[in-house]
ZAMARGU-4260 file (C-alpha; in steps of 0.2 Angstrom, whole numbers, plus 5000, padded with zeros to 4 digits):
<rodrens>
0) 5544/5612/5119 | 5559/5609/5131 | 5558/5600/5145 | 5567/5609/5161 | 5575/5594/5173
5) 5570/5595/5190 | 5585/5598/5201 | 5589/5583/5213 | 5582/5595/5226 | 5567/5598/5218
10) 5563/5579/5219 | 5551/5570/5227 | 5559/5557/5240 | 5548/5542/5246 | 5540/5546/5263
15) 5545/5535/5276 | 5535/5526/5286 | 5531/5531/5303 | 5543/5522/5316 | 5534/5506/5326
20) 5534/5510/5345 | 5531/5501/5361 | 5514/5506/5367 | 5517/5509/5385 | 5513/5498/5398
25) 5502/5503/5413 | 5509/5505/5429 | 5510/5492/5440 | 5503/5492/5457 | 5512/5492/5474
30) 5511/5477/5483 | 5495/5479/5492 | 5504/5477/5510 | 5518/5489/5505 | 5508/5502/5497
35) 5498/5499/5514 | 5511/5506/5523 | 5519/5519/5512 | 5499/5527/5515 | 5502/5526/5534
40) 5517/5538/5534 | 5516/5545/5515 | 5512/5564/5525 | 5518/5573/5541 | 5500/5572/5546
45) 5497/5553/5539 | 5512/5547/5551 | 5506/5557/5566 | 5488/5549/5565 | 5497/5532/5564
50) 5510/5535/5577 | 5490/5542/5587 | 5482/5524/5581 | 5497/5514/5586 | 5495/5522/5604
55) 5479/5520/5605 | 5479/5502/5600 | 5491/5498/5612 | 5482/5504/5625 | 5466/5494/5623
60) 5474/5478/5617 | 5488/5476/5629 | 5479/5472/5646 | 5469/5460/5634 | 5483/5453/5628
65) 5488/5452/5645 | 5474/5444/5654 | 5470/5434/5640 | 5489/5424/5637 | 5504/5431/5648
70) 5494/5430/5664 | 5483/5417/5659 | 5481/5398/5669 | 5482/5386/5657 | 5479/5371/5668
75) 5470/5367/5681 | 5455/5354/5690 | 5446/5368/5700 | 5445/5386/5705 | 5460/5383/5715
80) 5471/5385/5701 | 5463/5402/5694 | 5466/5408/5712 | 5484/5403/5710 | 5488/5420/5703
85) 5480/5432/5711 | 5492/5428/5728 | 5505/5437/5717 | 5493/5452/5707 | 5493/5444/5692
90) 5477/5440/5690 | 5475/5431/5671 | 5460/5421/5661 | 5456/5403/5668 | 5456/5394/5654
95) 5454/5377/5662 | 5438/5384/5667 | 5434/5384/5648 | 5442/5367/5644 | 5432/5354/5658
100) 5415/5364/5654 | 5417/5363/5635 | 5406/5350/5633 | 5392/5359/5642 | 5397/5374/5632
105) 5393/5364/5617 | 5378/5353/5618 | 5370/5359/5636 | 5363/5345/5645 | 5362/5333/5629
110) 5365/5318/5635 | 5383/5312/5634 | 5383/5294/5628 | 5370/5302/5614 | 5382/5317/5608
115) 5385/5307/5592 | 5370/5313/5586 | 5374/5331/5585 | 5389/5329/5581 | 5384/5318/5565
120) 5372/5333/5562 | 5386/5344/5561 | 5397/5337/5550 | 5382/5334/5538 | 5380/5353/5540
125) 5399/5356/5539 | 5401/5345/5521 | 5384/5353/5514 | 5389/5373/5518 | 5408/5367/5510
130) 5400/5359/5495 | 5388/5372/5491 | 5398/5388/5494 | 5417/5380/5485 | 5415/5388/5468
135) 5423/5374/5461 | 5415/5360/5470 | 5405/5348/5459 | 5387/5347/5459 | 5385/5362/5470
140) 5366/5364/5465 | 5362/5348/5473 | 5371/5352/5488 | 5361/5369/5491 | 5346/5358/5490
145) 5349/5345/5499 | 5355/5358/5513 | 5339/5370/5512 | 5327/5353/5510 | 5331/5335/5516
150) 5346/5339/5528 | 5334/5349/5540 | 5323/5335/5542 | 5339/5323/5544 | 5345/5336/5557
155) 5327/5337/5566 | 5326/5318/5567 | 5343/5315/5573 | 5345/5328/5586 | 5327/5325/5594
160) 5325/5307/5588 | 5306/5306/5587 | 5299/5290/5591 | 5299/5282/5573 | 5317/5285/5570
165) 5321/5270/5584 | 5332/5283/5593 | 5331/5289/5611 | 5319/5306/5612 | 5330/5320/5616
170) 5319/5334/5620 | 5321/5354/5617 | 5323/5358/5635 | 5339/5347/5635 | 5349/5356/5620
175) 5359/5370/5625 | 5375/5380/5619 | 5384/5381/5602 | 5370/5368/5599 | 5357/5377/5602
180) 5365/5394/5592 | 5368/5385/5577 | 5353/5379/5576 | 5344/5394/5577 | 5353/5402/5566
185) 5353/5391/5554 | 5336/5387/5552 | 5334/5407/5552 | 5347/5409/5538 | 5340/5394/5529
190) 5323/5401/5531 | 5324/5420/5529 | 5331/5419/5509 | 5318/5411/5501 | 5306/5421/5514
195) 5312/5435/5507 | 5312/5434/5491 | 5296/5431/5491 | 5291/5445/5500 | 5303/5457/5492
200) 5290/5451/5474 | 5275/5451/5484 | 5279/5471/5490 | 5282/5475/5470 | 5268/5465/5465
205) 5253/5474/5455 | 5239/5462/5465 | 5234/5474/5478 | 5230/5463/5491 | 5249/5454/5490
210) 5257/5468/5487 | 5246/5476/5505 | 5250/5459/5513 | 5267/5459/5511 | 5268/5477/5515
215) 5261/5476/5532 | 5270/5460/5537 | 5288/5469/5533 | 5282/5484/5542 | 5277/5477/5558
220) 5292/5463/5558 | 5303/5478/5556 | 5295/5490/5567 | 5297/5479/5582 | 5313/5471/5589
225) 5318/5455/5589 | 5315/5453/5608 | 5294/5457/5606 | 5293/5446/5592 | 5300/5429/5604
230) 5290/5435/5619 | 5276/5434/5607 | 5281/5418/5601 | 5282/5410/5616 | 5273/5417/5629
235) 5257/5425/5619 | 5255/5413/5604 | 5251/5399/5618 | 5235/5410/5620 | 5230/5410/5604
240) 5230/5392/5599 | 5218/5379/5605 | 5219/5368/5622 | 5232/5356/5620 | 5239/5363/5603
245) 5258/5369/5608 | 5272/5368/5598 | 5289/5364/5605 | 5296/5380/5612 | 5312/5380/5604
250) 5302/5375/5587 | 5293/5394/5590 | 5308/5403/5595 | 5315/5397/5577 | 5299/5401/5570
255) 5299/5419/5577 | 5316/5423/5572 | 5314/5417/5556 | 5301/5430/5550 | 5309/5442/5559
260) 5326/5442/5549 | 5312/5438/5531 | 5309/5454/5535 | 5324/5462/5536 | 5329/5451/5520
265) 5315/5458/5511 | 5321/5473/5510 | 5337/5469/5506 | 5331/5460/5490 | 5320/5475/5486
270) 5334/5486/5486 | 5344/5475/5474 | 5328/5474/5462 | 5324/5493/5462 | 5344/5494/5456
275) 5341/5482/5441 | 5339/5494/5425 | 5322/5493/5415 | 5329/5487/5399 | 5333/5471/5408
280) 5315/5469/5412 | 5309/5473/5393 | 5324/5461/5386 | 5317/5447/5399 | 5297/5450/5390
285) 5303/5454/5373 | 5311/5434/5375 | 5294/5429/5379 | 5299/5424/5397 | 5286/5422/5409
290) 5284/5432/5426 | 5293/5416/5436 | 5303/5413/5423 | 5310/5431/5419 | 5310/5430/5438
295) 5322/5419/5443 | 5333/5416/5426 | 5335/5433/5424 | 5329/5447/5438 | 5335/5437/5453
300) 5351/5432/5450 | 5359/5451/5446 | 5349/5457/5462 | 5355/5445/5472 | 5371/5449/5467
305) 5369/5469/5469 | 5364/5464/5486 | 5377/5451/5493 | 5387/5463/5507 | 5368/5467/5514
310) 5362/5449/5513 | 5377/5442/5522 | 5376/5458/5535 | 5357/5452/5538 | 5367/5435/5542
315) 5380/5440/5553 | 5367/5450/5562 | 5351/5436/5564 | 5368/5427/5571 | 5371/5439/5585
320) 5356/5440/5589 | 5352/5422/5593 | 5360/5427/5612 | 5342/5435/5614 | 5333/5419/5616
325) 5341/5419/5633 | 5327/5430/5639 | 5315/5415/5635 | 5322/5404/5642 | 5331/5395/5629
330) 5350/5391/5634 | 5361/5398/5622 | 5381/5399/5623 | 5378/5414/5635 | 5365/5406/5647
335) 5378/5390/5649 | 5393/5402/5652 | 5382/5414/5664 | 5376/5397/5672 | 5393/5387/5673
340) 5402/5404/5683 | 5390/5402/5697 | 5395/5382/5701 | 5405/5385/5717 | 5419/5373/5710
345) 5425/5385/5696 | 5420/5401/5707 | 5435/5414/5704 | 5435/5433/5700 | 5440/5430/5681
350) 5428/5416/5678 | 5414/5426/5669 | 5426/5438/5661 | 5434/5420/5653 | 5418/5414/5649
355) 5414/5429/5639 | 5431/5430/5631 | 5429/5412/5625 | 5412/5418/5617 | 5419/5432/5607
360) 5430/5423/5602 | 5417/5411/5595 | 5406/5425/5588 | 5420/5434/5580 | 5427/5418/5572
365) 5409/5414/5564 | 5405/5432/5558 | 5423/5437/5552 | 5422/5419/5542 | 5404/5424/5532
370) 5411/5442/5530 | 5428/5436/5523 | 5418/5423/5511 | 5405/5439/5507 | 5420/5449/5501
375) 5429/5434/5492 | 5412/5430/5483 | 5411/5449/5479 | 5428/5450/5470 | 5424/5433/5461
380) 5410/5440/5452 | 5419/5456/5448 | 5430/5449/5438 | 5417/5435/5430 | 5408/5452/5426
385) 5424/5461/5419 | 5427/5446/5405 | 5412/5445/5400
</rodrens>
């Protein structure tokens, strides 16, 4: 039998392997100011809403800007100086008014030589909030402790100096201010997490009797406003206690706002647990973890973090709404600003406006900050939660 030779042609030539390419890269993003503005003219109808917004913007900001620094007295001892401009129509913000009352502003009618006291009280508080909210801070679960336990107690005993602590009695009725608004307020924050927590567990709980406790305490808190719950704190609950049993007035205004905003937090908190898949409820038992334990190793910590922008909104909030102990008497920032206008030296057209202009300023500083560090806190566990 012959063999036929395959033709060159006919041959089989080794395949070659497939050519090694560059997988592509993804697409970088714009710079996010100059993407920014590339959006507000990217369309005919984009630029017209801006050149609109722009308008508009410059119609409301420009006489602030105006009252508030191009007209604006900056020096000055007495009214006679805010009246200085008003001879030739440009009538501006006093701001000397702000600058010799700022002490009253701040601590009320604290006593002066004794101002060392809250002012020690609120550097303790500065350090403790900086060490327990720096991510990179060391021992940053001590610090939350020692600001939620012992530094109260530190705070209570140096602002009021009760009579075993060797320093002079400062009583309630004596604070006022941004003294008295941060004390509030941070008792009320302080206060309100744990609170509500607590009752966030107690409304899921399958004891009927917490579970209705805890049901009709949220419901009522929430279904009256804040304003009822310090009238009942300070002028009803005197009615209800026995003869000579009072508690400090400030003491029950902290008390009153302090369930109030539980409330609100409760609710919060139970939004964030109601978002938590099953499975992490049966991988928590099938570990053999106890309720408390699977509670708060593994429940309340992805809650919680679900529920951060409404938590620090329930902050910002319980902040702005301190200016409501005003009605009981209680002088906040506002009550010294409203009773500083009407002393005869500083009496001028523009006095009150500057007063509450120096407030906003101070309530938009405070709640932009505790927004700004919600949103960074947000973005930080986003990307711990992307590597893992």
């Amino acid at each position: 039998m012959t063999m036929t030779p395959t033709s060159p042609a006919c041959a089989s030539t080794p395949r070659s392997a497939p050519a090694q390419t560059t997988p592509a890269r993804p697409p970088q993003p714009t710079a996010g100011l100059l993407r920014g503005l590339r959006g507000l003219v990217s369309t005919p109808v984009n630029a017209l809403l801006t050149v609109l917004a722009l308008a508009i913007a410059w119609f409301l900001l420009r006489p602030a800007i105006e009252f508030l620094f191009i007209n604006a007295v900056w020096s000055g001892h007495d009214r006679a100086a805010c009246l200085a401009g008003e001879a030739s129509g440009e009538t501006g913000a006093c701001w000397p008014f702000i600058t010799r009352r700022i002490g009253y502003f701040v601590y009320g009618q604290y006593p002066e030589a004794q101002r060392w006291r809250p002012n020690l009280a609120m550097a303790l508080c500065a350090l403790n909030i900086a060490a327990a909210l720096w991510p990179r801070a060391p021992y940053r679960g001590a610090a939350l402790f020692a600001f939620v336990v012992p530094f109260p107690i530190i705070s209570w005993i140096l602002l009021y100096g009760p009579g075993f602590s060797g320093l002079v009695t400062v009583p309630t009725n004596l604070w006022g201010g941004v003294l008295v608004t941060l004390v509030i307020s941070i008792v009320g924050i302080v206060a309100s997490l744990p609170l509500g927590v607590l009752l966030a567990l107690g409304r899921r709980s399958r004891m009927p009797f917490v579970r209705a406790a805890s049901i009709v305490f949220i419901e009522v808190m929430r279904g009256v406003p804040l304003l009822a719950v310090l009238f009942m704190a300070n002028r009803m609950l005197p009615l209800f206690l026995p003869p000579g049993v009072l508690p400090d007035p400030l003491v029950r205004v902290m008390v009153g706002v302090s369930l109030f905003a539980a409330a609100g937090m409760a609710e919060v908190i139970r939004g964030g647990l109601q978002a938590l898949p099953k499975g992490q409820y049966e991988a928590a038992a099938a570990l053999g973890l106890g309720y408390w334990q699977m509670m708060f190793t593994v429940i309340l910590p992805q809650a919680l973090t679900l529920v951060i922008p409404g938590i620090v909104n329930t902050f910002i909030s319980l902040f702005k709404d301190t200016t409501l102990v005003t009605i009981v008497g209680i002088f906040d920032l506002l009550t010294t600003i409203d009773v500083s206008s009407r002393d005869p030296a500083w009496a001028t057209p523009v006095t009150v406006s500057t007063g509450y202009a120096f407030a906003a300023m101070f309530y938009f500083i405070c709640c932009y900050a505790m927004s700004r560090y919600s949103a960074a806190m947000e973005r930080r566990l986003a990307a711990a939660g992307s590597r893992s």
